[in-house]
SERO-4910 file (N, C-alpha, C, O; in steps of 0.05 Angstrom, whole numbers):
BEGIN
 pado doro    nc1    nc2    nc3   cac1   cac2   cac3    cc1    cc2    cc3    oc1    oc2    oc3
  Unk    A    422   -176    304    398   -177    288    374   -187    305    352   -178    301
  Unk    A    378   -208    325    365   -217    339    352   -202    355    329   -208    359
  Unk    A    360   -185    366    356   -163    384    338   -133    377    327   -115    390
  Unk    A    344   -141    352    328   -112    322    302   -137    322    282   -124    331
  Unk    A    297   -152    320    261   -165    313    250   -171    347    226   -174    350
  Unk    A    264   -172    365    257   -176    387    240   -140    393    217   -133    397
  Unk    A    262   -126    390    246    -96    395    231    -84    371    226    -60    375
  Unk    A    223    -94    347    200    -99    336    175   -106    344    157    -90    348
  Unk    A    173   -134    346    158   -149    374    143   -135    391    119   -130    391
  Unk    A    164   -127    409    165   -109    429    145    -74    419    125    -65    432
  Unk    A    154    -66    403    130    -42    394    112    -46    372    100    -29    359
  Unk    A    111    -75    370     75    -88    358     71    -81    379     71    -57    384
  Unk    A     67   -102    404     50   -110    432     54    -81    439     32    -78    451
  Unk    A     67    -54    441     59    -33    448     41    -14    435     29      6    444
  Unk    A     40    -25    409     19    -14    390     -5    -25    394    -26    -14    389
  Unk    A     -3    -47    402    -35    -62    406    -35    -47    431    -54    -33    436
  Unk    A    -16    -49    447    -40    -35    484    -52     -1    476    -75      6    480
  Unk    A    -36     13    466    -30     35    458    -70     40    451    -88     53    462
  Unk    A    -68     22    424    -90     30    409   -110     22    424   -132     32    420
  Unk    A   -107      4    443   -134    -11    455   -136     14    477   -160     18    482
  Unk    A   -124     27    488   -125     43    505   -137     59    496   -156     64    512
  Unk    A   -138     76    469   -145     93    457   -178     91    446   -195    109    443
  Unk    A   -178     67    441   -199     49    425   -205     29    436   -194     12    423
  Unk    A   -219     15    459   -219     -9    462   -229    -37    440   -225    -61    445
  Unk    A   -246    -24    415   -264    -33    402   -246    -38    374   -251    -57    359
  Unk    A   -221    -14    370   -211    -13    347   -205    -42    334   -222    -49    318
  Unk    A   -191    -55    338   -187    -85    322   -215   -102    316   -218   -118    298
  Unk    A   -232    -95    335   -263   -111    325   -265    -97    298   -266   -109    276
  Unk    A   -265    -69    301   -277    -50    283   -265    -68    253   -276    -80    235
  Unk    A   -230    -59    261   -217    -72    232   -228   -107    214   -229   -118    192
  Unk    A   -235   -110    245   -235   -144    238   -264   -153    219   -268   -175    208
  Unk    A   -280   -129    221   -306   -131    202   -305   -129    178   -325   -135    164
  Unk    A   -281   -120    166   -274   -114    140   -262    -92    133   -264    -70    146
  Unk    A   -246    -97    106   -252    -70     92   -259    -55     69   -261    -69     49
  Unk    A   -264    -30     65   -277    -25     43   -263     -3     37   -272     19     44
  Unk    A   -238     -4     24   -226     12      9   -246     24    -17   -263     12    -30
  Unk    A   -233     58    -19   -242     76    -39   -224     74    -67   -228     79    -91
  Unk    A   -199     63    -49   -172     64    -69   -148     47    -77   -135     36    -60
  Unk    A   -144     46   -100   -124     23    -99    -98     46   -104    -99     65   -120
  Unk    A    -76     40    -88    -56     62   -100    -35     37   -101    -33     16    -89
  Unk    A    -20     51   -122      6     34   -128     29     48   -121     23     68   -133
  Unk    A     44     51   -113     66     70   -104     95     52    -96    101     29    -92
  Unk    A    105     75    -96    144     58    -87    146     39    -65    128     38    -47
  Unk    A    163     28    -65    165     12    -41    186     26    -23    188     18      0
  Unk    A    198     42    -30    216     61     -8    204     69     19    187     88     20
  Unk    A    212     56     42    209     53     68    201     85     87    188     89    108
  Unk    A    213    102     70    212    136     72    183    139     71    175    143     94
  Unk    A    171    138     61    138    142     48    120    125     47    113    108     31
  Unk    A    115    132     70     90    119     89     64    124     75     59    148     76
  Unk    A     41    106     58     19    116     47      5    128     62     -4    150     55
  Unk    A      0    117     87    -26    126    102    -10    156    117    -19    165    138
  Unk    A      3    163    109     12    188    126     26    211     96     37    233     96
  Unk    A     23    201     83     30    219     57    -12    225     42    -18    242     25
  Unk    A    -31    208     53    -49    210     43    -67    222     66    -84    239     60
  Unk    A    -63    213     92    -83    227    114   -110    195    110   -134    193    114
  Unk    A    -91    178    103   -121    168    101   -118    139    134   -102    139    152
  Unk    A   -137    123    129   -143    107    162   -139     77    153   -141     73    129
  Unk    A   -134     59    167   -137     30    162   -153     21    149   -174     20    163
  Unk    A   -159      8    119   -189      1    113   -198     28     92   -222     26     89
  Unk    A   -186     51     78   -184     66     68   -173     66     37   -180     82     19
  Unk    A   -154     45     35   -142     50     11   -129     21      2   -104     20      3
  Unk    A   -141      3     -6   -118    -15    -15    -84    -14    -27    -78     -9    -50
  Unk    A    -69    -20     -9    -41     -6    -31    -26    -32    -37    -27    -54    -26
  Unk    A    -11    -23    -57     11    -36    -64     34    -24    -79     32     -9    -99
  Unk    A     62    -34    -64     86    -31    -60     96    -43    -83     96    -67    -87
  Unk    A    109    -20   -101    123    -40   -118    155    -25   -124    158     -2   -132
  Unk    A    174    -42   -119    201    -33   -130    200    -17   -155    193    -28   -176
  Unk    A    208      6   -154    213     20   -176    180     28   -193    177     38   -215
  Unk    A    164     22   -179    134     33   -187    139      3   -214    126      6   -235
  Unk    A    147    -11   -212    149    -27   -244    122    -42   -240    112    -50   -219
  Unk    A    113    -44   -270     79    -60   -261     90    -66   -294     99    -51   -311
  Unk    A     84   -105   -294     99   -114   -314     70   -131   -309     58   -133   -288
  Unk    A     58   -145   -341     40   -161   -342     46   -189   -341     26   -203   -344
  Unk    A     68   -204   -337     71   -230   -320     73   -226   -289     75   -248   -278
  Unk    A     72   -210   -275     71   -200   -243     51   -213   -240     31   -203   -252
  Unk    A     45   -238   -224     21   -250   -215     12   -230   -186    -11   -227   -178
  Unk    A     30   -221   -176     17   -200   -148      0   -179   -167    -24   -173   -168
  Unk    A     19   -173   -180     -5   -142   -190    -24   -151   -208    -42   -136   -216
  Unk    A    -22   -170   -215    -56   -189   -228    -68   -193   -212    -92   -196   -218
  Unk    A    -63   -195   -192    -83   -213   -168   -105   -184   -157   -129   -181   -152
  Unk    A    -80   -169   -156    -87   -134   -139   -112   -127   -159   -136   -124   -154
  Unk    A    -98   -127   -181   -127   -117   -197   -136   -128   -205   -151   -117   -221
  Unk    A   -140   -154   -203   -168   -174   -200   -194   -166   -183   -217   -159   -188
  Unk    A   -178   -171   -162   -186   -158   -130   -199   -132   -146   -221   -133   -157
  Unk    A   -189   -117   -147   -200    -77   -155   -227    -94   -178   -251    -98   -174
  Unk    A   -219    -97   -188   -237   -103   -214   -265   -123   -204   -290   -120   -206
  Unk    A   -250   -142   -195   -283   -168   -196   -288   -166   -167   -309   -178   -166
  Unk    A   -284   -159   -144   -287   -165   -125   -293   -143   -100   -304   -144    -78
  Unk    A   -281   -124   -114   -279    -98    -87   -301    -83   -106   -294    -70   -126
  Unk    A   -329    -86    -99   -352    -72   -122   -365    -60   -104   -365    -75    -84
  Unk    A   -382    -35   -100   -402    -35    -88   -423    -44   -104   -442    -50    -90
  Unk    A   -427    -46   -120   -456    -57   -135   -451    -63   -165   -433    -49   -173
  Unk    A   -462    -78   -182   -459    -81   -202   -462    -65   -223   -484    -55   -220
  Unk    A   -451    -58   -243   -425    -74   -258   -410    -58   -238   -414    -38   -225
  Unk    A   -379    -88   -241   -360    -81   -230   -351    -59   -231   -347    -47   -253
  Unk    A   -342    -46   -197   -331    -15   -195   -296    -24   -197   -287    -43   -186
  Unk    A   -276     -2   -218   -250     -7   -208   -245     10   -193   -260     29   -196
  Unk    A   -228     14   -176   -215     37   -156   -206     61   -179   -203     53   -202
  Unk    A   -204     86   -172   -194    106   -182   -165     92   -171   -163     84   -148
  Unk    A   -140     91   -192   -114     81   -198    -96    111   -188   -102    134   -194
  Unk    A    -75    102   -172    -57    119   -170    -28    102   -175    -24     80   -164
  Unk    A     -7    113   -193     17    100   -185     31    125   -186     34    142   -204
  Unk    A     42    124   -158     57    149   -155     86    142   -149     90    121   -136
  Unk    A    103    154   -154    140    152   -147    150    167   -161    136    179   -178
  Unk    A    170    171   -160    187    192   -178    206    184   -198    215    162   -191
  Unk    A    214    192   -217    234    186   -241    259    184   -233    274    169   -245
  Unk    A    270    203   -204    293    198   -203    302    179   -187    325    177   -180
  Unk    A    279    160   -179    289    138   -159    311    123   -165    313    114   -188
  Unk    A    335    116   -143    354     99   -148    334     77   -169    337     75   -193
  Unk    A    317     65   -155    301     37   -166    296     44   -192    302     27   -208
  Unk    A    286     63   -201    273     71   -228    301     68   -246    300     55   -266
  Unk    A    329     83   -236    347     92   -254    356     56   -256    355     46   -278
  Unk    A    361     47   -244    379     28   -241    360     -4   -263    369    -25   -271
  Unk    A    335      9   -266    328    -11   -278    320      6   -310    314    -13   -324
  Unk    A    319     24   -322    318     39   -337    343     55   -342    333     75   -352
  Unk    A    368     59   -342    387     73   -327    385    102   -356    391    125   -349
  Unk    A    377     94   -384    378    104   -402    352    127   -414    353    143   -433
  Unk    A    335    122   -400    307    125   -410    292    143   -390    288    137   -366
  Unk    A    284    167   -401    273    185   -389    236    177   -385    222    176   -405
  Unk    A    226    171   -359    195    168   -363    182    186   -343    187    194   -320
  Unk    A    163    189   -362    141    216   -340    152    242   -335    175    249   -337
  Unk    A    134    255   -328    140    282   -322    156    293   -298    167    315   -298
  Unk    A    156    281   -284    173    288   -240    197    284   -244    202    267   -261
  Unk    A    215    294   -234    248    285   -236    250    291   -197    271    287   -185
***
């Protein structure tokens, strides 16, 4: 296991030369902020990468990962997320919310296993 976070490590610091090669400016750029268009909620399944299922760039989309798409109202993370969407991520007053996505599928192991009985939404 030791040896799996070491070559993690190892292709961060190649991702940073990589991009600075490419970009020398890129991390300033990120480090100014960002201004997401979108808040998406989507699966946490490791398969489905947002920014490569959307085409979109760093600073593009606020996301959040949730097991089984479940969005429960004691979840202090997904209160906080749409706090954030709601009071804080505005371009101008009154508060803007993000156009909402929660995307995943019905037949997810995660979905069945916590629902195992109950048919929801339209996607199988």
């Amino acid at each position: 296991m030791i040896s799996r976070i070491e070559e993690l490590l190892r292709n961060n610091q190649a991702f940073v030369e990589h991009q600075l090669q490419l970009d020398a400016g890129y991390f300033d750029m990120l480090a100014e902020g960002q201004h997401p268009e979108f808040l998406r909620i989507g699966c946490s399944d490791s398969r489905v990468p947002p920014d490569r299922i959307t085409g979109t760039n760093p600073g593009d989309m606020c996301v959040l990962r949730k097991i089984a798409n479940l969005v429960v109202q004691t979840d202090m993370n997904l209160l906080s997320v749409l706090q954030y969407a709601i009071d804080v991520a505005e371009d101008e007053p009154p508060h803007r919310l993000w156009p909402l996505r929660l995307r995943g599928r019905e037949s997810s192991n995660e979905r069945r296993s916590s629902w195992p009985d109950r048919q929801l939404g339209a996607h199988r």
